[in-house]
C-alpha positions in Angstrom: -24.6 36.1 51.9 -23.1 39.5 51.8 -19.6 38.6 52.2 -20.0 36.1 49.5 -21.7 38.3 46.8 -18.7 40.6 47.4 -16.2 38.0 47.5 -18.1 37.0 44.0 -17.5 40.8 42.7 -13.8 40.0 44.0 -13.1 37.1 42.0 -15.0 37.8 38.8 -13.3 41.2 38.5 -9.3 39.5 39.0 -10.2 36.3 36.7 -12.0 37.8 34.0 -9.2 40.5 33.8 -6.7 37.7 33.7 -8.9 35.8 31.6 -8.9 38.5 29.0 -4.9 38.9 29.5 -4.9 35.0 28.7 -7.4 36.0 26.1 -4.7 38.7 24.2 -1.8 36.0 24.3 -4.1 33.3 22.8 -5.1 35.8 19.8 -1.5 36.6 19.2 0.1 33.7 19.2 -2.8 31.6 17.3 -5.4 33.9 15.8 -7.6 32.8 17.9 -10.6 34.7 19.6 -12.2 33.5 22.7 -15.7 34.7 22.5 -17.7 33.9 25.6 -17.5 35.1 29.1 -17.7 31.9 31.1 -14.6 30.7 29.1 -12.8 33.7 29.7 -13.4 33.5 33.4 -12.2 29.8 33.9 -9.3 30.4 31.5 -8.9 33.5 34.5 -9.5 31.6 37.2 -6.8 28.9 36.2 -3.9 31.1 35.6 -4.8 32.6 39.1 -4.5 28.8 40.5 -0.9 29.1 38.9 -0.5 32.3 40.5 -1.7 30.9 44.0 0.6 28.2 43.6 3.6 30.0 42.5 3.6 32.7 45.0 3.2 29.7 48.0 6.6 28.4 47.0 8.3 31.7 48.1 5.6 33.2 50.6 2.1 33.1 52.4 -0.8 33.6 50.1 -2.9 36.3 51.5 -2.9 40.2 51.2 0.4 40.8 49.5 -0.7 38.2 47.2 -3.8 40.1 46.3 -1.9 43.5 45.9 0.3 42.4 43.2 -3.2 40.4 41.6 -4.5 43.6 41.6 -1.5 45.2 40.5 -1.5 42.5 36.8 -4.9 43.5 36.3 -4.8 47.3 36.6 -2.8 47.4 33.9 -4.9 44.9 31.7 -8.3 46.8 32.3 -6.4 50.1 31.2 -4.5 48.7 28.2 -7.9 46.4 27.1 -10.5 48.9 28.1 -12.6 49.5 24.7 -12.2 45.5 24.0 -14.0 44.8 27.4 -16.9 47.6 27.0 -17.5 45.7 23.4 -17.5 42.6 25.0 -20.1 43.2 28.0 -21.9 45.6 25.5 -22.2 42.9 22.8 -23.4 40.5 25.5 -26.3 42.4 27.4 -27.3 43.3 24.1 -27.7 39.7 23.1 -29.4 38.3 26.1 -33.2 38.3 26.9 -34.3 40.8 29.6 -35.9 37.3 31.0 -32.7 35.9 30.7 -31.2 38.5 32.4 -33.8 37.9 35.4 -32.6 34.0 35.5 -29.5 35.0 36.1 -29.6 37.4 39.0 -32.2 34.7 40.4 -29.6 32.6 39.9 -26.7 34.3 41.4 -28.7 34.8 44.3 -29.8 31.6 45.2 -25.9 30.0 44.7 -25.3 32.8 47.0 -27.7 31.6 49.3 -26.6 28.3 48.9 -23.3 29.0 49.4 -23.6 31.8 52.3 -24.6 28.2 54.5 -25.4 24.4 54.3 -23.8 20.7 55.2 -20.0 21.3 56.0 -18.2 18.2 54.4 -16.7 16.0 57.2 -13.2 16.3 55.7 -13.1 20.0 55.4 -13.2 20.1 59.4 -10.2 17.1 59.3 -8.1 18.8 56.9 -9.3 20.9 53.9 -9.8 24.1 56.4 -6.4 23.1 58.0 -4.3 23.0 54.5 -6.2 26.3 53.7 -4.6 28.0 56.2 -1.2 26.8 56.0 -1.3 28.4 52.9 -2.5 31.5 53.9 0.4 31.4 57.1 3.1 29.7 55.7 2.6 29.2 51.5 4.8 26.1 52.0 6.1 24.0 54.7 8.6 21.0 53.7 7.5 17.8 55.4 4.1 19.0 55.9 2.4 15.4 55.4 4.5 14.1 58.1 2.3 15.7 60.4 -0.8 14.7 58.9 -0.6 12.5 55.9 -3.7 14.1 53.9 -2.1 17.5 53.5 -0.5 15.6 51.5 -2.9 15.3 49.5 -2.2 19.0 48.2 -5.3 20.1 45.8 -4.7 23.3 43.9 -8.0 24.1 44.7 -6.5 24.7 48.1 -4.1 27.5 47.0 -6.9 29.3 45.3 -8.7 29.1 47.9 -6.5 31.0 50.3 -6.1 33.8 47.7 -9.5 34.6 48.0 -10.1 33.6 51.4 -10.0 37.6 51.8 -8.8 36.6 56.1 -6.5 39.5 56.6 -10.0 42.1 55.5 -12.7 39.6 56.7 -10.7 38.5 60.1 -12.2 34.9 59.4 -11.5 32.8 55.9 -14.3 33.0 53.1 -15.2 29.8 51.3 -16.8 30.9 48.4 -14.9 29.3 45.5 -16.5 26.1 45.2 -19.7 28.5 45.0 -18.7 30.5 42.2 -17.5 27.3 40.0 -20.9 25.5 40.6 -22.6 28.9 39.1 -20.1 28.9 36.4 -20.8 25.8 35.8 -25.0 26.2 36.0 -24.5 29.5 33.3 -23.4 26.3 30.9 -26.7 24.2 32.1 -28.5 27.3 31.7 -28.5 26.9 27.7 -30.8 24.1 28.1 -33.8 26.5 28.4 -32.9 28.9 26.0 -34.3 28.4 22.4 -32.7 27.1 19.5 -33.6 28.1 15.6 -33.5 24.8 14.6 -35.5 23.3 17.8 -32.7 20.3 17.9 -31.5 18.4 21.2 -28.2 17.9 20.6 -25.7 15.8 22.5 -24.0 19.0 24.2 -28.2 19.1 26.3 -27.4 15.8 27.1 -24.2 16.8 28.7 -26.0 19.7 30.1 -28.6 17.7 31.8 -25.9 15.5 33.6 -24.3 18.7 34.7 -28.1 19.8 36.1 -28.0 17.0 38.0 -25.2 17.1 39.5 -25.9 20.2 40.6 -28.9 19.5 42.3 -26.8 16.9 44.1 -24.2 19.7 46.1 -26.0 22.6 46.4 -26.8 22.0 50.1 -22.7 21.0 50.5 -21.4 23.9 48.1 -20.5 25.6 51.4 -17.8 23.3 51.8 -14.0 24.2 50.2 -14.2 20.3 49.5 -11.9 19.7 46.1 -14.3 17.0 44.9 -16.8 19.6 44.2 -14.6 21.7 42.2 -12.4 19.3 40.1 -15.8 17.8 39.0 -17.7 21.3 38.0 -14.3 21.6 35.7 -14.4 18.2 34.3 -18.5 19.0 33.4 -17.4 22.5 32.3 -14.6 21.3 29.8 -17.2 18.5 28.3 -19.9 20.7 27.8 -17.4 23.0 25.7 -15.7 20.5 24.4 -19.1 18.9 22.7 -19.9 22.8 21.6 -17.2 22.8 19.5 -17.8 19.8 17.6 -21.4 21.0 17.2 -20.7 24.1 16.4 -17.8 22.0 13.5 -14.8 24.0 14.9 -12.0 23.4 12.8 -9.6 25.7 14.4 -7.1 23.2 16.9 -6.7 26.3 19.2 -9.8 26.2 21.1 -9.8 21.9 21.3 -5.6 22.0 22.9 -6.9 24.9 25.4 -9.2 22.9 26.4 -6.8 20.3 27.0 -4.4 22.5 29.1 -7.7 23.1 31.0 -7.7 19.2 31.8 -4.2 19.2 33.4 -6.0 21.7 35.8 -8.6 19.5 36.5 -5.7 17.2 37.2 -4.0 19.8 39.6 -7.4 19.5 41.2 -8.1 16.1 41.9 -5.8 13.0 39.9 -8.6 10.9 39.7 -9.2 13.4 36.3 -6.3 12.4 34.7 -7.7 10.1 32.1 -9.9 13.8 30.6 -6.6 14.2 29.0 -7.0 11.2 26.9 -9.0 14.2 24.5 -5.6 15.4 23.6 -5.7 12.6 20.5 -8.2 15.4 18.7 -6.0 18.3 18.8 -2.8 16.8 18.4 -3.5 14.8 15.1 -5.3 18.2 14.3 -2.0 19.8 14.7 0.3 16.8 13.3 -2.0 17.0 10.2 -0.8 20.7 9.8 2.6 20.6 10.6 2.5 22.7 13.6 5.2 21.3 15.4 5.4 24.7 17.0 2.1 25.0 18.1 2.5 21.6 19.8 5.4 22.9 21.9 3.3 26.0 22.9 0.9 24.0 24.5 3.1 21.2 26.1 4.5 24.6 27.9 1.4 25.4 28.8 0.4 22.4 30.0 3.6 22.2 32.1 2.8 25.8 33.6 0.1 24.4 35.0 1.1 21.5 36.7 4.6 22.4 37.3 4.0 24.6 40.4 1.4 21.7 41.4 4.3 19.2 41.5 6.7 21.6 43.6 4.1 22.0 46.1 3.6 17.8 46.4 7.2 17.3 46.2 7.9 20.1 49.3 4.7 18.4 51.5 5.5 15.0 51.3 8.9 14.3 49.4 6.9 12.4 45.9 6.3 13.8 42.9 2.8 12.3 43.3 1.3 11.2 46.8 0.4 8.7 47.6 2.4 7.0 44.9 5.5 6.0 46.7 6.7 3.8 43.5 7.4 7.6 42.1 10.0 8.1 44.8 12.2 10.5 43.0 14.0 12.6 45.3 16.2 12.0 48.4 15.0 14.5 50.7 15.2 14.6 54.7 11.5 15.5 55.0 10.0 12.5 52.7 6.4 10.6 54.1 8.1 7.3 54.6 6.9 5.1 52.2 4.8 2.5 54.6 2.8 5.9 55.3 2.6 6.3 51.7 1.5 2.7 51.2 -1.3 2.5 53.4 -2.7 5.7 52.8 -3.1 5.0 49.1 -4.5 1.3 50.0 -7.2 2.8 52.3 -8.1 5.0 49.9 -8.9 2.2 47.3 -10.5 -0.2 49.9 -12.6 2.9 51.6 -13.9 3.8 48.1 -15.0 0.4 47.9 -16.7 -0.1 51.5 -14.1 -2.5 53.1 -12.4 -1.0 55.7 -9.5 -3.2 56.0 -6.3 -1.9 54.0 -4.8 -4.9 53.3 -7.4 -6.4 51.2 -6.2 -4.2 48.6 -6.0 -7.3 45.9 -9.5 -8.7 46.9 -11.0 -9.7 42.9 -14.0 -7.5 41.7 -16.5 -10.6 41.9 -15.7 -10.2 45.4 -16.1 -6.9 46.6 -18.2 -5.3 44.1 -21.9 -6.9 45.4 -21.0 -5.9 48.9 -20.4 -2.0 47.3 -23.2 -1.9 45.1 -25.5 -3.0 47.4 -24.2 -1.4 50.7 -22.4 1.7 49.6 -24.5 3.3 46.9 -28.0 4.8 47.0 -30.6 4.1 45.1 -30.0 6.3 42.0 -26.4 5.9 42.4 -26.8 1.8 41.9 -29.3 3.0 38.7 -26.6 5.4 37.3 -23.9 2.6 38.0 -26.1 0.0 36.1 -26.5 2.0 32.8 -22.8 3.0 32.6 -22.3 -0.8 32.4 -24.7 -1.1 29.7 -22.7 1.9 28.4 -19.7 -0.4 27.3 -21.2 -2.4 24.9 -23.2 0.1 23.7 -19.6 1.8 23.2 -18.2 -0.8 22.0 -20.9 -1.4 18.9 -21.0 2.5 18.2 -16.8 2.1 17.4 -17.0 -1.1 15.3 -19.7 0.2 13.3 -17.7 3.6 13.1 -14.5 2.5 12.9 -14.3 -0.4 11.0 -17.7 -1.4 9.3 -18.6 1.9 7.7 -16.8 3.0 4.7 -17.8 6.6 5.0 -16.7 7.6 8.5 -18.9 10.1 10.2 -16.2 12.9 11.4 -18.7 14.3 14.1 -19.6 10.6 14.8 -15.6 10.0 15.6 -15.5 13.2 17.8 -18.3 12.5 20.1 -17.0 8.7 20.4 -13.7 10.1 21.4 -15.6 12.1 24.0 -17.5 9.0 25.3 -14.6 6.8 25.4 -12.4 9.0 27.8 -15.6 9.6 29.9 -16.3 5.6 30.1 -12.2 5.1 30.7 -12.4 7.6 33.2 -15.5 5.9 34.6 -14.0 2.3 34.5 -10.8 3.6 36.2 -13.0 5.1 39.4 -14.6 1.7 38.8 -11.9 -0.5 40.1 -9.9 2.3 41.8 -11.4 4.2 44.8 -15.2 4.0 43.7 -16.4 6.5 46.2 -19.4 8.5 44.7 -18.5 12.0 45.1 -15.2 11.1 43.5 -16.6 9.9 40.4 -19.9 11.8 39.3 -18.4 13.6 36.4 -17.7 10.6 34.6 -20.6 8.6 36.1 -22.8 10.6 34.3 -21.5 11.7 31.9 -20.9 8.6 30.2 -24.6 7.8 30.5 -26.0 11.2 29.2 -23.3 11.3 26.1 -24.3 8.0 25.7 -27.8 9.0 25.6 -27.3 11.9 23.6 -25.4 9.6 20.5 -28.4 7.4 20.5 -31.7 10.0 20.5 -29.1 10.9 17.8 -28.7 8.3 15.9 -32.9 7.6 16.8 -33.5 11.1 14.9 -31.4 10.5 11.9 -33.1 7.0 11.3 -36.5 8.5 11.7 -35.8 11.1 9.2 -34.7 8.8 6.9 -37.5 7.0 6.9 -40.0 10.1 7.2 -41.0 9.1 10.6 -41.0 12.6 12.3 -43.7 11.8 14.2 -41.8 9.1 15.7 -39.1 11.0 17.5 -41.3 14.0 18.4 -43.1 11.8 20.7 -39.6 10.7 22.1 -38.9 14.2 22.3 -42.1 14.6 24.1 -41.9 12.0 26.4 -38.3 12.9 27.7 -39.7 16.5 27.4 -42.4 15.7 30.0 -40.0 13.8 32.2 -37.6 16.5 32.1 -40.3 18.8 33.3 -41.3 16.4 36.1 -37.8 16.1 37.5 -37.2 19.7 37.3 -40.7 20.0 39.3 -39.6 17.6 41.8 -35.6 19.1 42.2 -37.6 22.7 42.5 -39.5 21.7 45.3 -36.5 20.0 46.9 -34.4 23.5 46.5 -37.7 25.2 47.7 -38.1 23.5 51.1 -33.7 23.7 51.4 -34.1 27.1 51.0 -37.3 27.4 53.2 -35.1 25.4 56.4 -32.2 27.2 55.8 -33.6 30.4 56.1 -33.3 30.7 59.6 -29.6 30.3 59.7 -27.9 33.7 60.3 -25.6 33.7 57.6 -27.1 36.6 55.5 -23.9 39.1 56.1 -20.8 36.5 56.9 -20.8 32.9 55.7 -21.3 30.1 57.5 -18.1 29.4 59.7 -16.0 26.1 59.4 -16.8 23.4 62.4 -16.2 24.1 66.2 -14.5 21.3 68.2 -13.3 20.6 72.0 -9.6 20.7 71.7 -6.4 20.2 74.0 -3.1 21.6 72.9 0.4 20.4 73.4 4.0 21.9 73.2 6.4 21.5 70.6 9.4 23.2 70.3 7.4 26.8 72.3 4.4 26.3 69.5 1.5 24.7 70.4 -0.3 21.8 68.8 -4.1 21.8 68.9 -5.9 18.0 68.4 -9.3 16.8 69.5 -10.5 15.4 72.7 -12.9 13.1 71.0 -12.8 12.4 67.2 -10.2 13.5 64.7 -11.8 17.1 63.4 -10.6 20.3 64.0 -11.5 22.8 62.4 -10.1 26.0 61.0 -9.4 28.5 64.3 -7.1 26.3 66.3 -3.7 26.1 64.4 -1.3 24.4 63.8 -3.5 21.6 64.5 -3.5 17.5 63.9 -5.8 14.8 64.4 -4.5 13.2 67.1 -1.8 13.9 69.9 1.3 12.4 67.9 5.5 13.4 68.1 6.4 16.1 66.0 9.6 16.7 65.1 10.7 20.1 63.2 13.5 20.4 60.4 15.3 23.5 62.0 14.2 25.6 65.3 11.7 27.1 63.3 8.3 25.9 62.3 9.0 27.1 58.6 11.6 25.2 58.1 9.3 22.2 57.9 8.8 18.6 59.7 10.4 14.9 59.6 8.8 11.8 60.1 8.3 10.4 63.3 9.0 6.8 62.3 6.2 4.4 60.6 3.9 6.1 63.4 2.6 9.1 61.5 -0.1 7.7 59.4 -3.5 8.7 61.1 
């Protein structure tokens, strides 16, 4: 627990600093002000992705990397002291000292949480693996040649090895995926504060999704797993996004930053790209002004982002996008070949979907979708997966009547439709992609709760109308008291987690990554680690693959990269 608190201190120092330097460039070039901490530390914590990123094209990520962090932010904290004392002043001022209490409870139990816990299966195969090739190497050409899923190349990964603090700590911290879950539960955290006008807006709705979800990986949070974090950001930007149309922002600023924040989440994981279907808001905002300009600003600020992203995915496996071999852009020695590429991306969609045979790739939806539903999901997953259904014609009625049967459009109304529709596309294309749970719950529920929220809404506002108050305060009651039943019943989960966990000793370092039997094998004087049984190997034994395979290397060195082995190198 110790070494994560501290890794905690760590990160929150570097990416608020950076999120205030962010902060200073927003203000001048829009006249804009960001306000609240939380956004200022994930606006932070994404331009030190970028950083991560940048600096593993040209070198390893680990304690030089951190000097010259450290070295940006001196300079920030000197030149911006009195803006950040009024800042923190203004905002342990505002808060409750029971507040206050919440959140050091809170801290502490994420700490817990994320001290120890379920390491995902995958971060044994390859996350812990990519890690550290970042924190050895930065980049290696043809690095999916050896393994086809480093391919995969998350820029969670490259954060990851920037604070995995190896060269203090002698082992590599985990601790990321931690700290976005409680930046994420400081948003859900609103729910139980009170409101002056005692209304439940859509934004709780949200919130309440975001809760759940939550209770869902707090016992896997130890894990660097990439699903985890692009789905806290997708939550995160939601829950903002729907604050600013309650809270009738008319400014474009905050909505196209929000934006750029979506091609992160795309750095993350792809399966967020369709979050960036939001951009319609803020770019009609801006057409309607005339701010060409403006528009520019942020298209080079979206391509800041992902820019560095694509290098890495073009130096790995030879595409701009993996595994999208259709995308095959560049003629480069140290390219995936594409049959690799194929079948990867094939097993991928029929693994999501609970076949496990790659070629029945073009098998109709009438045909595999009973076997998934039935087989695949659990019990509240096939509940959730039910009401987004019911969620598209519920969609579809709320745009017609909207759109094109109401001759006063409801602005607000538009906005949260907008929000809805890109949470339902993004659902519908996990859907009849790779429909594996964990890669999907942002949109999963989020689509139900918006959903939700529109109607109690639209419930409320009919109800008024008709001076029927007592009407929706007994729906408020009623989800009231089930709200305070599941939160009784997720308490006593996280109580009795916390209670078997206890005994793990992981109060100073965290939990380590996986131990496996391995055998090793020459190449070229280095030696190759892979498993005697299985394909896991952990994080200690590198380089290491799943499986004894040919490797061939670029040059006589290691960092000069690898080529393909043939058709052979898909695992």
């Amino acid at each position: 627990m110790l070494s994560v608190f501290f890794n905690w201190i760590y990160i929150v120092i570097t990416a608020f600093l950076m999120g205030m330097w962010l902060r200073e460039i927003v203000w001048r070039h829009f006249q804009y002000r960001v306000k609240d901490i939380s956004s200022i530390l994930a606006a932070g914590l994404i331009t030190i992705t970028v950083y991560a990123q940048v600096f593993s094209l040209f070198y390893k990520v680990g304690a030089v990397a951190n000097l010259i962090l450290v070295g940006i932010c001196i300079p920030v904290m000197v030149t911006q002291r009195q803006q950040i004392i009024e800042l923190l002043q203004g905002v342990w001022r505002k808060n409750s000292s029971v507040w206050k209490l919440v959140l050091a409870a809170s801290i502490v139990i994420w700490c817990f949480c994320t001290s120890r816990g379920y390491m995902h299966y995958d971060s044994d195969l390859y996350h812990a693996q990519s890690i550290r090739w970042v924190e050895e190497y930065g980049i290696v050409k043809g690095l999916g040649n050896i393994h086809v899923r480093f391919a995969y190349n998350s820029s969670f990964f490259a954060l990851s090895a920037l604070y995995s603090m190896k060269f203090i700590c002698g082992r590599s911290l985990h601790t990321v995926n931690g700290f976005m879950a409680l930046l994420l539960w400081s948003q859900v955290l609103a729910l139980f504060q009170k409101k002056k006008d005692r209304k439940t807006l859509v934004t709780d709705f949200a919130r309440l999704g975001a809760f759940y979800y939550l209770t869902v990986i707090y016992h896997d949070i130890v894990s660097p797993a990439s699903d985890y974090a692009v789905m806290c950001v997708v939550f995160f930007i939601v829950i903002k996004w729907l604050e600013l149309l309650e809270n009738e922002e008319v400014q474009s600023t905050p909505y196209a930053l929000l934006c750029v924040a979506g091609v992160y989440a795309v750095t993350l994981k792809l399966t967020a790209g369709l979050i960036l279907i939001l951009v319609l808001k803020p770019l009609s905002m801006l057409l309607r002004e005339k701010k060409l300009r403006d528009i520019g600003i942020y298209l080079l600020l979206g391509c800041e982002v992902i820019a560095p992203w694509l290098a890495r995915t073009v130096l790995i496996s030879g595409y701009l996008l993996y595994p999208f071999p259709a995308l095959d852009l560049f003629r480069v020695d140290w390219k995936i070949p594409a049959a690799s590429a194929t079948l990867d991306a094939a097993e991928i969609q029929t693994w999501g979907r609970g076949i496990y045979n790659a070629a029945l790739t073009d098998l109709p939806v009438w045909e595999w979708f009973p076997a998934w539903f039935h087989d695949t999901l659990p019990t509240v997953g096939k509940l959730f997966i039910l009401m987004d259904i019911v969620c598209v014609p519920i969609f579809i009625i709320l745009f017609l009547k909207n759109f094109c049967f109401c001759k006063d459009r409801d602005a607000m109304r538009s906005d949260q439709l907008l929000t809805l529709g890109t949470m339902l596309a993004s659902y519908i294309f996990w859907q009849f992609s790779a429909p594996l749970l964990r890669y999907g719950y942002a949109s999963i529920l989020l689509t139900v709760m918006i959903t939700c929220g529109i109607l109690f809404d639209i419930l409320r506002k009919y109800f008024d109308k008709f001076q029927k108050k007592d009407m929706i305060v007994k729906i408020a009651l009623l989800g009231t008291t089930a709200l305070f039943l599941f939160l009784a019943i997720k308490m006593f989960s996280l109580v009795r987690y916390l209670y078997t966990e206890s005994a793990k000793p992981a109060y100073g370092f965290q939990q380590d990554y996986g131990q496996y039997e391995l055998e090793s094998y020459d190449v070229n004087g280095v030696l190759f680690y892979y498993p005697l049984s299985g394909d896991r190997t952990g994080y200690d034994h590198f380089p290491s693959v799943p499986k004894q395979t040919e490797i061939f290397f670029r040059g006589e060195a290691m960092k000069e990269g690898f080529l393909s082995a043939g058709e052979d190198t898909h695992f």
